[in-house]
KEDRENDO-653316 format. One line per 4 residues: for each residue x, y, z of N, C-alpha, C. Coordinates in steps of 0.1 Angstrom, whole numbers, plus 5000, padded with zeros to 4 digits. Example, Ala and Ser with C-alpha at 12.3 -4.5 7.8 and 13.67 -1.06 7.14 Angstrom:
<pts>
5132/4943/5078/5123/4955/5078/5132/4967/5078  5128/4978/5071/5137/4989/5071/5129/5000/5079
</pts>
This chain:
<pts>
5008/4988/5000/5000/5000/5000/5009/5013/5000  5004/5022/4993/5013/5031/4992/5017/5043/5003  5027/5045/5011/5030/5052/5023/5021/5068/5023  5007/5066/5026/5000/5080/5026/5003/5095/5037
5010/5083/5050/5018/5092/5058/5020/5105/5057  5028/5108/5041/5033/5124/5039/5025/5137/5038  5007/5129/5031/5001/5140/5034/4993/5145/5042  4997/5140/5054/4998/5151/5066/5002/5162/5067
5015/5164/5061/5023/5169/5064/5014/5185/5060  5017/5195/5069/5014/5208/5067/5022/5220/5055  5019/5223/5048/5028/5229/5034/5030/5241/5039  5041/5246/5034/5043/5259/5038/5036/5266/5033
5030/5266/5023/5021/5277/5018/5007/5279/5028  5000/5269/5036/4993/5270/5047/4999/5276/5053  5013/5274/5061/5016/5279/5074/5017/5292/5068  5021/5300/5057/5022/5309/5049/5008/5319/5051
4996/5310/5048/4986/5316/5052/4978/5321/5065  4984/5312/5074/4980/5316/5086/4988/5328/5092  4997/5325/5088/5009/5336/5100/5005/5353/5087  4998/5351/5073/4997/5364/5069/4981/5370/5072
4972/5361/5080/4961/5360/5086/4967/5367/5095  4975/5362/5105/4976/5374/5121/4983/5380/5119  4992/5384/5108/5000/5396/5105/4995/5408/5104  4982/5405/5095/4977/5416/5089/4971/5427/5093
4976/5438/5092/4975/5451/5101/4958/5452/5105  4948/5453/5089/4936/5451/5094/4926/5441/5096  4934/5428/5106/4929/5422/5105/4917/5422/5120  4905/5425/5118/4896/5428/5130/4898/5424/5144
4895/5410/5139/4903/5399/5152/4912/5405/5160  4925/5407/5160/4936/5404/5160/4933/5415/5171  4929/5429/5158/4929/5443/5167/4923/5445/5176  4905/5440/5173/4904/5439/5192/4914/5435/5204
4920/5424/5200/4927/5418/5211/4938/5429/5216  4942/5435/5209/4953/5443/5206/4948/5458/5219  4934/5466/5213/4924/5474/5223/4921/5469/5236  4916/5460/5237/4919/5455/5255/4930/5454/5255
4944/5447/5254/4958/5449/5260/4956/5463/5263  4956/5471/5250/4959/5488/5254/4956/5492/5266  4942/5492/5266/4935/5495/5277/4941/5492/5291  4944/5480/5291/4957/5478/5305/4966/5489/5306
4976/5495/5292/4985/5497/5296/4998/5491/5286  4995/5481/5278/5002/5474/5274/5010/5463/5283  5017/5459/5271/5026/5438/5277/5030/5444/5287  5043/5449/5287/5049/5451/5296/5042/5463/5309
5031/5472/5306/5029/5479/5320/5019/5464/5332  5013/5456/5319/5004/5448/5324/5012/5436/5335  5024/5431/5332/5034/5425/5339/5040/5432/5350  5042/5443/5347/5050/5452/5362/5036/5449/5369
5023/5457/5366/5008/5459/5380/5010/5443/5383  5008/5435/5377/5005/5421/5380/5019/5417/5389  5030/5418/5387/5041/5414/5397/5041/5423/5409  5037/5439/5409/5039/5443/5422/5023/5438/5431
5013/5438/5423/4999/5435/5430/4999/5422/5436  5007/5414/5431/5007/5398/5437/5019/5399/5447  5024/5404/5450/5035/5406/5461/5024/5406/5473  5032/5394/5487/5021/5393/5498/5017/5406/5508
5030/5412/5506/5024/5423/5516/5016/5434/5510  5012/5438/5494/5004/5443/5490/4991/5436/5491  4991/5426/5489/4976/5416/5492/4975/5417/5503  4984/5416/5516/4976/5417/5528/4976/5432/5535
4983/5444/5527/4976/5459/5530/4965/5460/5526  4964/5454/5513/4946/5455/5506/4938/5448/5518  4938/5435/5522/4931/5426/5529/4927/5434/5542  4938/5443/5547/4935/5451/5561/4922/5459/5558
4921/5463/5549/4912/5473/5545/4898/5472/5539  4898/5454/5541/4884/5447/5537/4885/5435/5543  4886/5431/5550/4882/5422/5564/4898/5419/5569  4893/5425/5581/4903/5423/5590/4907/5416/5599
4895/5406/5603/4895/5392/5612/4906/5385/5602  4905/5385/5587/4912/5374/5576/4929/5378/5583  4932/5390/5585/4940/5391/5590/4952/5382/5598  4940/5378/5614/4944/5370/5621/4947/5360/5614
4936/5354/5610/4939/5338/5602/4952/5337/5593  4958/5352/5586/4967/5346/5578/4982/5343/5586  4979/5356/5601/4991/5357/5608/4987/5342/5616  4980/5338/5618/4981/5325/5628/4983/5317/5617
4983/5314/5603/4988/5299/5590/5005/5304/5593  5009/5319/5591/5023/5319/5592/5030/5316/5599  5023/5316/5616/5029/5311/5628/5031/5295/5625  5022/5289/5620/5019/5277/5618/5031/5272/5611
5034/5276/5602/5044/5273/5589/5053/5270/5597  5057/5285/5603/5074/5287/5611/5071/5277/5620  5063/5272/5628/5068/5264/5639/5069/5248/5636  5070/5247/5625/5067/5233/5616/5055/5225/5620
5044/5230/5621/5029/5226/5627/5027/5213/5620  5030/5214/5607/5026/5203/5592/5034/5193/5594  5029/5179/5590/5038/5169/5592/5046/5170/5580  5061/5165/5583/5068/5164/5567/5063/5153/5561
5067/5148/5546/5069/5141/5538/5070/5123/5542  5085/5127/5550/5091/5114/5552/5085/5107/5568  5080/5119/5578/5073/5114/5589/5057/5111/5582  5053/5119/5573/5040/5112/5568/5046/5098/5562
5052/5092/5555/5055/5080/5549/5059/5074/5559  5062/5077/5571/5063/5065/5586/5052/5065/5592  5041/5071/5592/5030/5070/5593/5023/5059/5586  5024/5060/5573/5012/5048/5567/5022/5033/5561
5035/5041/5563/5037/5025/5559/5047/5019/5567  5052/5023/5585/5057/5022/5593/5075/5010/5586  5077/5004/5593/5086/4989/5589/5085/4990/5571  5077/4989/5567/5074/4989/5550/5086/5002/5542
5086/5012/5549/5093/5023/5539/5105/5018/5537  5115/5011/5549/5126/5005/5536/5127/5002/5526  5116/4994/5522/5111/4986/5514/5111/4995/5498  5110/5002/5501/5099/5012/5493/5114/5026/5487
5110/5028/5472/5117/5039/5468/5109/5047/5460  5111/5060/5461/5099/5070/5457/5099/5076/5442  5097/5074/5435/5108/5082/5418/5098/5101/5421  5103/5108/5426/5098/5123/5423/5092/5126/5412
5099/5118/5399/5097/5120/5383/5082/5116/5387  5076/5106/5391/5059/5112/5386/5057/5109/5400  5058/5118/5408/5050/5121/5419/5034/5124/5416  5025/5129/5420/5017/5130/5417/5006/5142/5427
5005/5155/5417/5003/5165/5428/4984/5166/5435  4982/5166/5445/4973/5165/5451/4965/5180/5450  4952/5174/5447/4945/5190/5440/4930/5185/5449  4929/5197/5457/4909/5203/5457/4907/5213/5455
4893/5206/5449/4884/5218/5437/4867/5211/5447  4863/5220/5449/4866/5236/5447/4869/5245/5462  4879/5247/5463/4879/5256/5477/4874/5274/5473  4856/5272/5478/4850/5285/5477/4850/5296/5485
4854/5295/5498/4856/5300/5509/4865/5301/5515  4867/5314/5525/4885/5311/5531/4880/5307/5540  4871/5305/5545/4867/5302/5563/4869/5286/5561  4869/5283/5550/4866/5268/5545/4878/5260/5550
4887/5274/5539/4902/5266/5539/4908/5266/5550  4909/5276/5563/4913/5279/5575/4909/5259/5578  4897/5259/5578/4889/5246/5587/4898/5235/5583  4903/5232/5571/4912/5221/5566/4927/5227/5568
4931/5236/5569/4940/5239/5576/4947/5231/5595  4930/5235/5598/4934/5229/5613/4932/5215/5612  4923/5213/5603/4925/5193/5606/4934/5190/5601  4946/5195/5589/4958/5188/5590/4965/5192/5600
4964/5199/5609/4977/5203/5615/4971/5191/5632  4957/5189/5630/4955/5176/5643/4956/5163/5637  4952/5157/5627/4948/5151/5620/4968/5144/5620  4976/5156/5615/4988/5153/5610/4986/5146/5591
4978/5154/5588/4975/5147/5574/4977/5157/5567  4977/5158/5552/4984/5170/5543/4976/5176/5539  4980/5190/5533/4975/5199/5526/4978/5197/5508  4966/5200/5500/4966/5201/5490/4980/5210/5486
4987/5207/5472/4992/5217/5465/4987/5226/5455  4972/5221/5451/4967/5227/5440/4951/5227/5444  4949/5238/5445/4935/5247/5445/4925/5251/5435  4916/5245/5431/4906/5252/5424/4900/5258/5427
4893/5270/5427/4879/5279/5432/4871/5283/5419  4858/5277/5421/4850/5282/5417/4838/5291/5416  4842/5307/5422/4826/5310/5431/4830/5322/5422  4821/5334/5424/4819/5345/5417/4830/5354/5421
4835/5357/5409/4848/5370/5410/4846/5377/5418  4832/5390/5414/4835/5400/5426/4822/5399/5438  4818/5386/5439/4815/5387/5453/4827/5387/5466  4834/5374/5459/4847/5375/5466/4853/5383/5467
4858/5390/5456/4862/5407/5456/4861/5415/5469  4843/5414/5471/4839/5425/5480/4835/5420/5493  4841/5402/5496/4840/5400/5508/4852/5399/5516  4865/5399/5509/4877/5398/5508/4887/5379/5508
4878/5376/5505/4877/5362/5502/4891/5360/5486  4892/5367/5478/4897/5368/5466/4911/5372/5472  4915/5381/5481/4924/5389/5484/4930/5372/5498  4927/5370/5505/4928/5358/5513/4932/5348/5511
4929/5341/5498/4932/5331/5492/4946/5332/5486  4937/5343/5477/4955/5350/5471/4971/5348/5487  4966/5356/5490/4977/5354/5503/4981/5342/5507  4972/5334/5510/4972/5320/5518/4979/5311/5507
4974/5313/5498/4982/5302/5485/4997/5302/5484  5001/5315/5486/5016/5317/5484/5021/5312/5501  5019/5316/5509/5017/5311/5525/5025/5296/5522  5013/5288/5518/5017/5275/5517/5021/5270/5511
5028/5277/5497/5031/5270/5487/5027/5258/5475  5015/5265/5470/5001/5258/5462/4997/5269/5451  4997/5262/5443/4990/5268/5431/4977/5270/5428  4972/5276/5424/4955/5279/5423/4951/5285/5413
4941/5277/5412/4929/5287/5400/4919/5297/5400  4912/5307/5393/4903/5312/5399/4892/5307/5384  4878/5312/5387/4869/5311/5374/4865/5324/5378  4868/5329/5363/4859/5343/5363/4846/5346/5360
4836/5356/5359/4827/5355/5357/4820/5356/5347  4827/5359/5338/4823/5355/5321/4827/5341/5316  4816/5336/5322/4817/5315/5317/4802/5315/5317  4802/5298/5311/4787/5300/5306/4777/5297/5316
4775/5306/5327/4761/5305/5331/4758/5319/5330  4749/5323/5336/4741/5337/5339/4738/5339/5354  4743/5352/5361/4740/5365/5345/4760/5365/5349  4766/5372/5340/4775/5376/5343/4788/5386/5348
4799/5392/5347/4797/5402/5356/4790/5416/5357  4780/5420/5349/4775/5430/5341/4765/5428/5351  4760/5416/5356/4746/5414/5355/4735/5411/5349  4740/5407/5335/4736/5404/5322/4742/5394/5320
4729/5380/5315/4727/5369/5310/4741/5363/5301  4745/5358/5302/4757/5357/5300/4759/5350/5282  4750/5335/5284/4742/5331/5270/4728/5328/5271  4723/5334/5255/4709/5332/5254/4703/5325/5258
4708/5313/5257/4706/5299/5256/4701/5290/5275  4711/5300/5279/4707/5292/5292/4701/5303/5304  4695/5300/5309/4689/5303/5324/4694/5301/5336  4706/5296/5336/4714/5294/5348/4720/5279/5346
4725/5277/5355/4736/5261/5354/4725/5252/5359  4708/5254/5363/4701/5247/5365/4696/5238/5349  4696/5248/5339/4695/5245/5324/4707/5241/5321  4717/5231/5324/4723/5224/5322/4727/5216/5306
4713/5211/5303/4711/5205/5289/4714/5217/5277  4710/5235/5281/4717/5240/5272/4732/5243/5272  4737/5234/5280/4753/5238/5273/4757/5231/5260  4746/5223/5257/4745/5213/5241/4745/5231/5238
4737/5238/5235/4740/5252/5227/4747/5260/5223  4761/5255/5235/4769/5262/5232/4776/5269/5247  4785/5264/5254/4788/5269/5263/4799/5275/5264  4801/5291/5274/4811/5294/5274/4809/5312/5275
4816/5315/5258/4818/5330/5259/4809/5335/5244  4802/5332/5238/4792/5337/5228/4794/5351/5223  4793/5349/5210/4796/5365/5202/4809/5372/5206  4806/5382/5213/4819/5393/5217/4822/5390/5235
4817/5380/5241/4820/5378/5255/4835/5372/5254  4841/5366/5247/4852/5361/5246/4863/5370/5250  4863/5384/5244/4867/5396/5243/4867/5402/5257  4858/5405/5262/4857/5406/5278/4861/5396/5286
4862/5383/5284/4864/5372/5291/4882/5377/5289  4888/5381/5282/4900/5389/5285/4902/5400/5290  4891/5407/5291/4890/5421/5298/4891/5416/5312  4884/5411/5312/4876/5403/5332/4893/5401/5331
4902/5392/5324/4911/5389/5331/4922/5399/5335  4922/5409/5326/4933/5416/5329/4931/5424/5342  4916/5423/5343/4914/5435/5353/4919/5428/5363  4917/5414/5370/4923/5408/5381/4936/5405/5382
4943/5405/5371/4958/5404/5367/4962/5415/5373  4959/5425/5366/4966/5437/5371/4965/5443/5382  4952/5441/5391/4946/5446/5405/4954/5436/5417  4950/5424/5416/4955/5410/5421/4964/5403/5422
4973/5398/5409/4980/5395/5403/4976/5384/5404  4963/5380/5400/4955/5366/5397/4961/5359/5385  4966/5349/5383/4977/5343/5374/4969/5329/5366  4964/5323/5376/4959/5316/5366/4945/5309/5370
4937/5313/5356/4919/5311/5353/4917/5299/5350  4904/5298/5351/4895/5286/5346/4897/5292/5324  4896/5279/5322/4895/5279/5302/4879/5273/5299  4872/5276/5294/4862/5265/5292/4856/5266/5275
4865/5275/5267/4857/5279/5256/4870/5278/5244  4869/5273/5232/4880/5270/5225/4885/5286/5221  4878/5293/5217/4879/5309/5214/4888/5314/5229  4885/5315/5240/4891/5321/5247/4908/5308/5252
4906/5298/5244/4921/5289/5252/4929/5295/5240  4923/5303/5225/4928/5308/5215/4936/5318/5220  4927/5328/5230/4930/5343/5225/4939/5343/5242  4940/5330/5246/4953/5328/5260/4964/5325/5254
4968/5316/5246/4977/5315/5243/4984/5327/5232  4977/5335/5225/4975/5346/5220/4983/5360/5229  4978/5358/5241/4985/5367/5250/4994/5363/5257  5004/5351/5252/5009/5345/5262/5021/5352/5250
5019/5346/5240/5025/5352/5227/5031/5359/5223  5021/5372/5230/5024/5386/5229/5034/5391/5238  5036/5382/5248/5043/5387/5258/5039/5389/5278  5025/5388/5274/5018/5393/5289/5023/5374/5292
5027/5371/5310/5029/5362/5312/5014/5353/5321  5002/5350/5312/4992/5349/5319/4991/5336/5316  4987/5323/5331/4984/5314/5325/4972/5309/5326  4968/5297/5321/4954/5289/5327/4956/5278/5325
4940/5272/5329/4940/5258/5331/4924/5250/5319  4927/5243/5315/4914/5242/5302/4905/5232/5319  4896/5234/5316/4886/5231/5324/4878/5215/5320  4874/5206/5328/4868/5197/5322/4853/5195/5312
4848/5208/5318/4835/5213/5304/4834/5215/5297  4853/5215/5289/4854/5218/5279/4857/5202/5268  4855/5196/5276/4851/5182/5264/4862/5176/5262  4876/5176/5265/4884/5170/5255/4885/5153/5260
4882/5146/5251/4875/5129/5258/4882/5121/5249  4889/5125/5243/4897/5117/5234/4911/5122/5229  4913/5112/5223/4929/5114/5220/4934/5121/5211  4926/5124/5199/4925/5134/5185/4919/5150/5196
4909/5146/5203/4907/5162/5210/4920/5163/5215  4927/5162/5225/4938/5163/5229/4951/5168/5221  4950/5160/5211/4959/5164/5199/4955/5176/5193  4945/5184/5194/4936/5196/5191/4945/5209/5197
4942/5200/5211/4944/5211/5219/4958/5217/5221  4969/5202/5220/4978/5210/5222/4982/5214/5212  4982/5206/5200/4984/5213/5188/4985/5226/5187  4976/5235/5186/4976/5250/5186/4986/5252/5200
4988/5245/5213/4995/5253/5222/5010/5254/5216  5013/5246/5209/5025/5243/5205/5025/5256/5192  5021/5258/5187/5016/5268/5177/5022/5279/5177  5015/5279/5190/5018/5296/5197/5025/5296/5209
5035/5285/5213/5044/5285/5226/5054/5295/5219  5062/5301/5236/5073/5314/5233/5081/5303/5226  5092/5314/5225/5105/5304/5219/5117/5295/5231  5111/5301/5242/5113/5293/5249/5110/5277/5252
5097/5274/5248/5090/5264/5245/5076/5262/5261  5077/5273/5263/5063/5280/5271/5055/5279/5268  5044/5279/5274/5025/5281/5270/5018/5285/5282  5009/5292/5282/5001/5298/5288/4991/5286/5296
4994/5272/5281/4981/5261/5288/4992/5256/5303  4986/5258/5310/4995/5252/5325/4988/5239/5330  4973/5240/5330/4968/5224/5338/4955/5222/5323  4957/5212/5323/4948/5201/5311/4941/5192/5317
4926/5194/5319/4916/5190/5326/4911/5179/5315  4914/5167/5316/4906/5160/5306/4893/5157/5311  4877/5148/5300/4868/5151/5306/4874/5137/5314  4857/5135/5327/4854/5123/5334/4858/5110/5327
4851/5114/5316/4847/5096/5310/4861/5091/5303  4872/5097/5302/4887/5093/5293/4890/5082/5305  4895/5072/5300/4903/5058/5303/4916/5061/5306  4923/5053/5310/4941/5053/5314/4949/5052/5297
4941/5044/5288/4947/5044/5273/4944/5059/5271  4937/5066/5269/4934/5083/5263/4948/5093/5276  4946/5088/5284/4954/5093/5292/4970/5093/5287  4972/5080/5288/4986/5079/5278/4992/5082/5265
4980/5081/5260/4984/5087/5241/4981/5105/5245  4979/5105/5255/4979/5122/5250/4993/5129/5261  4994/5119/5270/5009/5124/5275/5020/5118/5262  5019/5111/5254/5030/5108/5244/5028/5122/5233
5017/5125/5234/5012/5139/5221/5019/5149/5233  5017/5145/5247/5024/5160/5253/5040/5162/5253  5044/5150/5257/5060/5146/5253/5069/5147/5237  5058/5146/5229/5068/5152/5220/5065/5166/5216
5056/5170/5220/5056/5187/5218/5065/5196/5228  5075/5185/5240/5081/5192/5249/5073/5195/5254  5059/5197/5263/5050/5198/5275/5049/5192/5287  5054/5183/5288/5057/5174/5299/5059/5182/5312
5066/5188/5313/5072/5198/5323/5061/5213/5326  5058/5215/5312/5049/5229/5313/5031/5227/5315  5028/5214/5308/5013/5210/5310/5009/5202/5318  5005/5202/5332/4999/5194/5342/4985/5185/5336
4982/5172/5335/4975/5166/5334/4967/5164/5347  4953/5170/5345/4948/5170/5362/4935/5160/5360  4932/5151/5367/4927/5140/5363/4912/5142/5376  4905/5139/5372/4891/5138/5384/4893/5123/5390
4891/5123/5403/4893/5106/5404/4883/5108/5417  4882/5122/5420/4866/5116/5431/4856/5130/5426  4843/5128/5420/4834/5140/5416/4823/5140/5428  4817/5152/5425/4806/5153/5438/4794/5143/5433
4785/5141/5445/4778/5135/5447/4766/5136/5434  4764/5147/5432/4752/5152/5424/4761/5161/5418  4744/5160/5405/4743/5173/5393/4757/5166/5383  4763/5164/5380/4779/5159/5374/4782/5145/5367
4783/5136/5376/4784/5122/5374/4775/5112/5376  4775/5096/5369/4769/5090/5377/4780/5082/5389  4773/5078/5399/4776/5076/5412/4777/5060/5409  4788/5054/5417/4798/5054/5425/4809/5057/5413
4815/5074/5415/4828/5075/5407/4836/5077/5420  4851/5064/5416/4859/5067/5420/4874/5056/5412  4881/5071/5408/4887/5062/5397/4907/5061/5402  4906/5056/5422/4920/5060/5425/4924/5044/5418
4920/5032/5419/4924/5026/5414/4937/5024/5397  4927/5028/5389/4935/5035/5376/4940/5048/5378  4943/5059/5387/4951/5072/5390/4966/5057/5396  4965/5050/5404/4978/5042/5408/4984/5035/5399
4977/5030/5388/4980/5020/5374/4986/5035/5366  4982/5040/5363/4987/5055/5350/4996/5064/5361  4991/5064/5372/5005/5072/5377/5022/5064/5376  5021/5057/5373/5034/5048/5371/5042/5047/5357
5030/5056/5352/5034/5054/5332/5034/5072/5330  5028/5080/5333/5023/5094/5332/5028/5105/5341  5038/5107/5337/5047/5122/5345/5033/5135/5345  5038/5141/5355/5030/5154/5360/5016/5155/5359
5009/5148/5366/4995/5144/5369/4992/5149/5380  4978/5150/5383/4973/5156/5396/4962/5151/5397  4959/5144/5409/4945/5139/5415/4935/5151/5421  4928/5152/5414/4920/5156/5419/4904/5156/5423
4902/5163/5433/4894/5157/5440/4879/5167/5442  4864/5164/5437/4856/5175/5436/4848/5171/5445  4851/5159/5450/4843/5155/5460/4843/5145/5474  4838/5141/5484/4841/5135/5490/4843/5118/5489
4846/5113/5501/4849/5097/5497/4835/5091/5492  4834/5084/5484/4818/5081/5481/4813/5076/5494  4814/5067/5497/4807/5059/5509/4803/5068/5523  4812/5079/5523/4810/5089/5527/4799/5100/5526
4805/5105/5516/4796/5118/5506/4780/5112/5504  4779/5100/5498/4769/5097/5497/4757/5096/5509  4764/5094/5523/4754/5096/5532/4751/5104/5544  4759/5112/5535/4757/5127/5545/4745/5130/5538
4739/5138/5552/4723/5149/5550/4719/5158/5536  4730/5160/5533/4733/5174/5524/4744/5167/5515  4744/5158/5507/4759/5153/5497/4760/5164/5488  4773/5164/5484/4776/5174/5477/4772/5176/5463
4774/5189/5456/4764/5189/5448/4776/5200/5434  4777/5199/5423/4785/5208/5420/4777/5221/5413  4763/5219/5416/4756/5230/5411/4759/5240/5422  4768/5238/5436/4765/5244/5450/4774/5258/5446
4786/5253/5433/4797/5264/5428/4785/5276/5424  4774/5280/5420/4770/5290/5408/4763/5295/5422  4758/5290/5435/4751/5297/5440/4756/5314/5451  4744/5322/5457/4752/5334/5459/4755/5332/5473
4765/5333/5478/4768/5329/5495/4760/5337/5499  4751/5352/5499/4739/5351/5509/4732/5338/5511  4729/5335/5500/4715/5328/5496/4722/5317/5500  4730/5308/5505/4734/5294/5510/4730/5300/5526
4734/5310/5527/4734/5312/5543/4720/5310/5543  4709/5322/5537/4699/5324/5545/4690/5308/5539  4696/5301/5535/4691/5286/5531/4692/5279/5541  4702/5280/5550/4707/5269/5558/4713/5260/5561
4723/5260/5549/4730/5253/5539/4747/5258/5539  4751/5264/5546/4762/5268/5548/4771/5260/5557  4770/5254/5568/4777/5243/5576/4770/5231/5569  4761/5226/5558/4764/5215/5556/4776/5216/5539
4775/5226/5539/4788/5233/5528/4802/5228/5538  4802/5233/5546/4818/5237/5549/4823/5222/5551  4810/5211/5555/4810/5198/5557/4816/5192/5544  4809/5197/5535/4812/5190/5524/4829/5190/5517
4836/5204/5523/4845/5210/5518/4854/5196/5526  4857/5198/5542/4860/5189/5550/4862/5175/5547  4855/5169/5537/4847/5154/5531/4861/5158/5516  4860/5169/5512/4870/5170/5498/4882/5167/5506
4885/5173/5518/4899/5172/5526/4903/5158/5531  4895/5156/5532/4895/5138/5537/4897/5131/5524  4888/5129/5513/4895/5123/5500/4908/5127/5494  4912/5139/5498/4924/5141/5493/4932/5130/5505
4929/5131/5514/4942/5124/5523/4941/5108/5519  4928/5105/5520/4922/5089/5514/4934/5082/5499  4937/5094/5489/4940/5090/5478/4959/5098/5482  4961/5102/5487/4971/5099/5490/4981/5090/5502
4973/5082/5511/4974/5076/5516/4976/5062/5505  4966/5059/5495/4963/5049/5489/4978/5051/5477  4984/5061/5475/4989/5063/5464/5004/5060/5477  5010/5063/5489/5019/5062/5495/5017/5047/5496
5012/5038/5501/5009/5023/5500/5014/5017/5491  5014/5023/5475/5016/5022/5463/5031/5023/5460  5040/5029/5467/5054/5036/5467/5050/5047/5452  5040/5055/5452/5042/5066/5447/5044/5078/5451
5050/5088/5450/5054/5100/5456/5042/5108/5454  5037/5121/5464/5029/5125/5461/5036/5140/5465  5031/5154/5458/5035/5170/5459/5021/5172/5464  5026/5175/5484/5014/5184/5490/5022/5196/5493
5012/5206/5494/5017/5222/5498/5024/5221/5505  5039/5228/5499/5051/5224/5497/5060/5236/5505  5051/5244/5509/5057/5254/5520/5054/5251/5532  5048/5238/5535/5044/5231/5547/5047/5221/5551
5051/5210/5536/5051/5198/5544/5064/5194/5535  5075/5195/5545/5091/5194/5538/5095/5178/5540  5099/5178/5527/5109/5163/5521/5119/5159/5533  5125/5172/5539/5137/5166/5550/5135/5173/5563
</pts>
């Protein structure tokens, strides 16, 4: 059969047409994106606001000036830190596998970084703070939040986090408010199509950033970039993981994380996605894409062919594979998901992975009063309070902190290494 292999191959006269596509002075596209940068200030004024704003003692002069109790809490995590409150590494690994750790050798190359999603509250995180420090159990390295930009904003919840992340040495995400539910930060409906995250079945319509929301969906970012130094967002729309890597391009150093609503369930999607990241990585061989959320339903085979699609694009090091291996109870999955079994099988083949965790232990979660629910992310914290629904929330948060220790206990058993918040819980 005759070798068809070659016409794959991309011709130069395509790549020819693409790169005279974004050259082109009037090309519409391009120049909007070009008008919001302005608007900041440009690449580089937008890098200086974002590196002095994310400095901690600017976040915690802001924080003085919009709740001040948060205060204490961040001065009593620092006390915590300094006095080595957190258990280390190697006393956690004499903990679960006592006589056995001789036995046992750890390869760091795929450790495997421990992630909860969603930490919506600081009061939340304070509370999992103190049960590792009784407990002697670990703290996440990687944080998702998903709750409203400027409610948080204006309860100082946004400013808190920020601080506390750097504190402990954890990475984190935020979701802004231009994603596809309603209304959004305008106060205006975000897409036609849906009536809130209760209309679920319209994200078949089209989920995300519609018409010219994409465009603001970089506005919303820079504004937290440059106020904040909020670094890295939720992705959920192919148009805006475009117009990220786009600005990453340009020079602004912004990153994110592609979100699991955004579909990618196979191994050709995957090859989609990074395809274009590779596209537009610096010349350093950078990208903006930092965590790669595949969906629920991908197997340990889709897992692997898309870390070999990440390995030869050189990503390995730059794109975190963040895997769901416990989802909430409701609204999301069907029930009983829990996929630590195959996270232990693929963590042994799959460099820079992260377990993550959206929900509690099943056997657990499942029979509590109130099991968790991921519609619980879209709702407004008045309205949980005056519901009554707010301590069986922080319950639920508590239940994510316990699965995380569950699945790293099960992964230390394993002799696999795991990365918990790493300004807390030291190797030596």
């Amino acid at each position: 059969m005759k070798d068809i292999r070659k016409e794959l191959k991309i011709t130069n006269e395509a790549l020819k047409a693409v790169n005279d596509f974004l050259l082109d002075e009037k090309n519409p596209l391009i120049n909007k994106l070009f008008e919001v940068i302005e608007k900041y200030g440009g690449v580089e004024e937008i890098n200086k606001k974002a590196k002095e704003e994310s400095q901690l003692d600017n976040l915690l002069d802001k924080l003085k000036h919009k709740k001040l109790d948060y205060i204490q809490d961040i001065e009593w995590l620092i006390k915590q830190r300094e006095k080595n409150a957190f258990i280390s590494i190697p006393d956690y690994r004499k903990k679960i596998l006592g006589d056995k750790l001789s036995e046992i050798t750890f390869d760091k190359d795929f450790a495997v970084t421990l992630e909860l999603s969603a930490c919506q509250y600081f009061p939340f995180f304070i509370d999992i703070v103190k049960a590792a420090i009784e407990d002697q159990n670990l703290m996440p390295s990687r944080i998702i939040r998903v709750r409203k930009m400027k409610e948080q904003e204006e309860d100082g919840d946004l400013l808190a986090m920020a601080a506390a992340m750097q504190i402990i040495g954890a990475t984190y995400v935020e979701t802004l408010d231009t994603k596809g539910t309603a209304p959004g930060p305008d106060g205006l409906p975000i897409n036609v199509h849906l009536g809130g995250p209760e209309t679920i079945t319209g994200y078949f319509g089209g989920i995300g950033q519609p018409n010219d929301l994409a465009l603001k969906w970089i506005d919303e970012y820079l504004y937290y970039y440059t106020n904040y130094g909020i670094k890295q967002v939720l992705n959920v729309n192919p148009g805006t993981v475009l117009l990220g890597y786009f600005m990453h391009k340009l020079g602004i150093n912004n990153e994110f994380k592609i979100s699991v609503y955004m579909g990618n369930d196979n191994p050709y999607a995957c090859l989609w996605t990074l395809l274009t990241a590779k596209l537009f990585a610096r010349e350093d061989g950078t990208s903006s894409l930092i965590g790669f959320n595949l969906a629920n339903s991908v197997n340990n085979e889709t897992i692997e062919l898309s870390a070999y699609i990440r390995k030869e694009f050189d990503f390995e090091d730059v794109v975190r594979f963040e895997h769901h291996v416990i989802e909430t109870q409701k609204s999301i999955v069907r029930q009983p998901y829990d996929r630590r079994d195959e996270l232990v099988e693929v963590a042994t083949k799959v460099k820079n992975i992260s377990a993550k965790h959206e929900g509690g232990d099943v056997e657990m979660d499942k029979n509590r009063e109130y099991p968790s629910d991921i519609l619980d992310y879209f709702r407004d914290k008045q309205e949980i309070i005056d519901s009554g629904h707010w301590e069986f929330m922080r319950r639920n948060h508590l239940d994510r902190y316990i699965a995380v220790n569950t699945t790293a206990k099960i992964l230390t058993e394993n002799g696999i290494d795991i990365i918990a918040a790493q300004n807390l819980h030291k190797y030596e």
